[in-house]
C-alpha positions in Angstrom: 0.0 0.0 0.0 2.7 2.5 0.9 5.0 1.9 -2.3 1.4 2.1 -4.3 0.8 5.8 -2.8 4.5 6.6 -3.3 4.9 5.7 -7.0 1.2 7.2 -7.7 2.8 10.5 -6.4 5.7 9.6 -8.5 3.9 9.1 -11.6 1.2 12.1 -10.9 4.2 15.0 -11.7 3.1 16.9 -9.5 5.0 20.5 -8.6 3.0 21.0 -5.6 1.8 19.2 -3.3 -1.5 18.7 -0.9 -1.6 17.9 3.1 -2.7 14.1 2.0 0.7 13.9 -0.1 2.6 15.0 2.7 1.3 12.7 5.0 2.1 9.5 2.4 5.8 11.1 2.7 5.1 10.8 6.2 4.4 7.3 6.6 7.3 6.8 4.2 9.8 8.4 6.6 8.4 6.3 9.6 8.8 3.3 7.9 12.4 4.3 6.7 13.1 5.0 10.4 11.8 1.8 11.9 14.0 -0.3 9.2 10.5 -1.7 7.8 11.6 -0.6 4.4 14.9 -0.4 3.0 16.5 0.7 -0.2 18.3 -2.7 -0.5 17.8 -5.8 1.2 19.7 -9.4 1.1 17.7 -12.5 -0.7 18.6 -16.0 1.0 21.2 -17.0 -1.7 23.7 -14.1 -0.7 22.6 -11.6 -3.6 21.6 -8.3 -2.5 18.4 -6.8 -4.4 17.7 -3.1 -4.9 14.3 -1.5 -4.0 14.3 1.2 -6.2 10.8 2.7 -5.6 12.4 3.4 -1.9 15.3 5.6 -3.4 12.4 7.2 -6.0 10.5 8.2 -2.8 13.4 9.6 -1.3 13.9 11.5 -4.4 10.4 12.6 -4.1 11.0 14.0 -0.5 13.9 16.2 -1.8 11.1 17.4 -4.7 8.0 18.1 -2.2 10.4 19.8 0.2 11.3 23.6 0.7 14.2 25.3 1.7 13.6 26.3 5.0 16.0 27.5 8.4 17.1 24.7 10.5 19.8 26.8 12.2 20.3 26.0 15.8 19.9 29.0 18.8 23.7 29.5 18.3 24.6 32.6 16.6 26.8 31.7 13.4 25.7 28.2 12.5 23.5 29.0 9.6 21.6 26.3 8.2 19.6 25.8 5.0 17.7 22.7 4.2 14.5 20.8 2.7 11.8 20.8 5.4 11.1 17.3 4.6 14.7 15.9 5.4 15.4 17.0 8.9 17.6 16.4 11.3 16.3 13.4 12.9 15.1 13.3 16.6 16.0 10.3 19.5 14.6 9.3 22.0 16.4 7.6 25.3 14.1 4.6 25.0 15.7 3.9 21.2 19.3 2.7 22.9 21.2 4.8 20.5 24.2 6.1 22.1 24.8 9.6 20.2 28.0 11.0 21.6 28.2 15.0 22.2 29.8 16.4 19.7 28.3 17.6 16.3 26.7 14.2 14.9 23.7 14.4 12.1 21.7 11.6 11.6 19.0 12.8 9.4 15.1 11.7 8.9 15.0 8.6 6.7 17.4 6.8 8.5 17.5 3.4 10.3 19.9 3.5 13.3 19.6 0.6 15.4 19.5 -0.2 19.2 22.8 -0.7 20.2 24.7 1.7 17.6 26.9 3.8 18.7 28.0 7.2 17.1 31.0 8.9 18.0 31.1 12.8 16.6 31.2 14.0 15.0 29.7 11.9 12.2 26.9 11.9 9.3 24.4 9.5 8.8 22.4 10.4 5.6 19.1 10.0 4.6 17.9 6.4 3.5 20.8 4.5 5.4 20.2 1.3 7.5 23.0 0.3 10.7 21.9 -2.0 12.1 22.2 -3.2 15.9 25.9 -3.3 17.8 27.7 -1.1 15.1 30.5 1.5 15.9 30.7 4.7 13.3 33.5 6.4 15.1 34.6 10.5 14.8 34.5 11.4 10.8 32.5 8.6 9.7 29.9 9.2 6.7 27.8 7.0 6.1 26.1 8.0 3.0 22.4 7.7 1.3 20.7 4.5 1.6 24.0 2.4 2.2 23.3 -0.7 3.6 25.3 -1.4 7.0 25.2 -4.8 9.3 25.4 -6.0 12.9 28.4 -5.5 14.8 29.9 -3.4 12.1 33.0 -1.1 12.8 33.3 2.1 11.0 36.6 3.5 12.5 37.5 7.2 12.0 37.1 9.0 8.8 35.5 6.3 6.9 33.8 7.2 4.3 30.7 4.9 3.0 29.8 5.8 -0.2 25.9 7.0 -1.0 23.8 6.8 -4.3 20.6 7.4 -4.8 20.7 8.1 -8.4 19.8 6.1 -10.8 17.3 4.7 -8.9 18.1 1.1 -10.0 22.1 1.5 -8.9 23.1 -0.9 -5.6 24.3 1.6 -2.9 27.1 0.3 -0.7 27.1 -2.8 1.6 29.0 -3.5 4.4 27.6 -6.9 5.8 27.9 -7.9 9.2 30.8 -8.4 11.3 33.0 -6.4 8.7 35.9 -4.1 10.3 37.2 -0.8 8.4 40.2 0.7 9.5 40.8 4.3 9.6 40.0 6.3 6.9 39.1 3.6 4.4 36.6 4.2 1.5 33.8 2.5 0.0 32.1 4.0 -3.3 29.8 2.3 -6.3 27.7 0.1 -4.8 30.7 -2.2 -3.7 30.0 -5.4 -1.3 32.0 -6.1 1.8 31.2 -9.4 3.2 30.4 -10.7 6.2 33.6 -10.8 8.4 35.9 -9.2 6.3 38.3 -6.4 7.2 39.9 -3.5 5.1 43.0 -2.3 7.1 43.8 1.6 7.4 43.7 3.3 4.1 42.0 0.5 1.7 39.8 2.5 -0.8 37.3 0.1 -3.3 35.5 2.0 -6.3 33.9 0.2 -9.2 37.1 0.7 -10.9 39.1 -1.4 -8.4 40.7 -4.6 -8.7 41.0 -6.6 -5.8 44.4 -8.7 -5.8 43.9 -12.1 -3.8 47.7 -13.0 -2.9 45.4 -16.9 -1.2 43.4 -18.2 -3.9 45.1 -16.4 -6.7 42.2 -14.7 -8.3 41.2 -10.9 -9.0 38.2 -9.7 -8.1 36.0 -7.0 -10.4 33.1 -5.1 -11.0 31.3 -6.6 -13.9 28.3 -5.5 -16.3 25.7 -7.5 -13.7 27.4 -8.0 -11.0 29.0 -5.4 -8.0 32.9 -5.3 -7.3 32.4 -8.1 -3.7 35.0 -8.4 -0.5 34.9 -11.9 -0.1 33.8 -12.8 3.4 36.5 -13.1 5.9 38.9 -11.6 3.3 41.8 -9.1 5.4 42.9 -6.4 2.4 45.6 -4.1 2.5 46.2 -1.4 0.6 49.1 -2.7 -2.0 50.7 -1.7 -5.6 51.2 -3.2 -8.8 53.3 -2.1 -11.4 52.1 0.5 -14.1 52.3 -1.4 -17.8 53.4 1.2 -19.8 57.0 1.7 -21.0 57.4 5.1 -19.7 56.2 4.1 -16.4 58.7 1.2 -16.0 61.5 3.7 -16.9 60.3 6.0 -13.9 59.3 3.1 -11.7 55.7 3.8 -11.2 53.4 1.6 -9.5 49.8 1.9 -9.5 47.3 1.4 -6.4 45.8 -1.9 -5.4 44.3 -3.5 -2.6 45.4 -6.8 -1.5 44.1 -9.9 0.0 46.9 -11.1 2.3 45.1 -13.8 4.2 41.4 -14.7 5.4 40.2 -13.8 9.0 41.3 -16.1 11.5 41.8 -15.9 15.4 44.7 -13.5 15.9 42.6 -11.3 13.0 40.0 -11.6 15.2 41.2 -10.7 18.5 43.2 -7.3 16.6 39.6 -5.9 15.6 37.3 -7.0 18.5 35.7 -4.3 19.9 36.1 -3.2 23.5 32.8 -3.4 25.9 34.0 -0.8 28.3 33.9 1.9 25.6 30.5 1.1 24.4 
């Protein structure tokens, strides 16, 4: 029912907008904050399956809101925004520990019980962290990325966001994944479950992944995301350029490696401590 009264709006063209349309966008932000919809979500065989109508309704937010001024009582932080994607408001009983500090997380986003954000850090509209995850000081977490349980984000981190074209898989850290400091994750790429990118690794859809175990290279490919293989530990790495001039200069190109899969001393280097959560 709710997707039906979002793509109607879609399809109606509207340029403005009634108190009924504004309530549909309503529901639609409630449901994106209770994690009942999402603009991706994993199918039992591992794929992960885009729900475009969600990222065409978030669209439509941005197209039925109006620039209004959302500057705090503080004289000299001007801000300027669509009415319809707030800053979004917590409660104590939602078990979200927001450190002090300058954090956004804005309306349309799913943040967990159990999440902890350390500031100052963005979480953008359509996201979904789910329960026990760390984004620590720096960390974005951009439009509808997609990220598990037990997740770490360590500073800087930058998760990628899309949310156009519509049908274009966001980002996807699965659960149990580990990011070092100031890693990147753009283009809809995968991490699997488990796996951890040390300080510094940065995947695009132009990156090729060098396993160094099973002696394979991982892509992005015309129907199918570049993919982290679960439990895989990648480090950022070079290769040399293949070009003559390049060889007479000595230049090496960027490129993450696989050095080995997670085991227990990998394991015991990312675990996360209780006392500071």
């Amino acid at each position: 029912m709710l997707q039906e009264s979002i793509e109607s709006l879609i399809q109606s063209a509207k340029s403005e907008f009634t108190d009924n349309d504004y309530a549909v966008l309503e529901m639609f932000k409630g449901a994106l904050n209770a994690g009942t919809v999402r603009a991706a979500e994993r199918r039992d065989d591992g794929t992960w399956h885009v729900n475009a109508w969600v990222k065409r309704g978030i669209l439509l937010g941005f197209k039925m809101g109006r620039l209004t001024d959302m500057s705090p009582p503080v004289p000299g932080l001007p801000f300027f925004d669509r009415h319809t994607w707030p800053v979004q408001r917590f409660a104590l009983a939602r078990n979200v520990r927001i450190v002090p500090g300058g954090t956004s997380i804005r309306d349309g986003a799913f943040v967990a019980a159990g999440v902890v954000v350390m500031p100052p850090s963005y979480i953008n509209v359509g996201a979904y962290v789910d329960a026990g995850t760390m984004v620590d000081s720096h960390a974005l977490v951009g439009s509808c990325a997609q990220v598990g349980q037990r997740v770490h984000l360590s500073a800087a981190v930058q998760v990628g966001g899309v949310l156009e074209p519509a049908g274009a898989l966001p980002v996807i850290i699965e659960d149990d994944a580990f990011l070092g400091g100031g890693c990147g994750v753009y283009e809809g790429t995968i991490v699997r479950r488990r796996a951890v990118l040390s300080s510094g690794v940065i995947l695009s859809g132009s990156t090729a992944i060098y396993d160094l175990v099973r002696g394979m290279i991982y892509r992005r490919t015309a129907d199918r995301p570049l993919e982290v293989p679960e439990g895989a530990v990648v480090v950022p790495g070079s290769r040399p350029a293949d070009n003559e001039q390049a060889r007479k200069w000595g230049v090496s190109l960027y490129a993450p490696v696989i050095v080995k899969y997670r085991d227990e001393k990998t394991d015991a280097g990312t675990m996360l401590e209780d006392a500071l959560r």
